[in-house]
C-alpha positions, 0 to 999 in steps of 0.5 A: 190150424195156424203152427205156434212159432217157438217164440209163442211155445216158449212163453206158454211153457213160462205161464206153465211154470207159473201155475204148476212149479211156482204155485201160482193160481190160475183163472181163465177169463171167457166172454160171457156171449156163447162162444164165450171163447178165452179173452184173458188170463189171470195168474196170482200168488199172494206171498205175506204181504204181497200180490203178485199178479199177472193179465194176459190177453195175448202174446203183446198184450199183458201187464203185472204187478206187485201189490200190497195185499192189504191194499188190494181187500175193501175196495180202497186204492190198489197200492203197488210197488212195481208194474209192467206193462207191454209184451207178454214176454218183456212181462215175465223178464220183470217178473222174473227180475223182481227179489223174491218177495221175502227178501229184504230188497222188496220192501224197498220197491214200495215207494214210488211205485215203479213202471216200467 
């Protein structure tokens, strides 16, 4: 068994956080070939008119966004306001630097959509 370095600890705490404090909803992605080991994972909260998500498939690969919900229902162009892209730490730094949702600063994020 390989020992997690503090830095891969530090970020399953954080994704913790997420699913249990924050009330994000949580869904493992498995390969559909047995056996069917956890490619990803998907984190999501739906805030008024906004979808924050977050996908993970490991510590240097993930990549969030912050979506209009409306725009993410009838199979039409996800519009979003904000998107990241990269380590999965550098991830959860921008979401955690995003004004809340209910704010009246993320309305202004809308457009253009913002990458970092």
């Amino acid at each position: 068994m390989n020992a997690l370095d503090l830095g891969a600890v530090t970020q399953m705490q954080r994704l913790r956080h997420l699913h249990q404090v924050r009330g994000w909803s949580f869904d493992p992605v498995r390969s559909p070939d047995p056996p069917h080991e956890l490619v990803e994972l998907i984190y999501s909260f739906c805030h008024g008119q906004w979808l924050d998500v977050l996908r993970v498939r490991s510590d240097t690969d993930a990549q969030a966004g912050r979506f209009l919900a409306e725009s993410m229902v009838g199979g039409g162009c996800p519009r979003a306001c904000w998107l990241a892209a990269g380590a999965l730490a550098d991830v959860l730094d921008g979401l955690d630097e995003l004004p809340p949702p209910m704010s009246r600063l993320a309305p202004r994020l809308l457009l253009p959509a913002i990458v970092r």
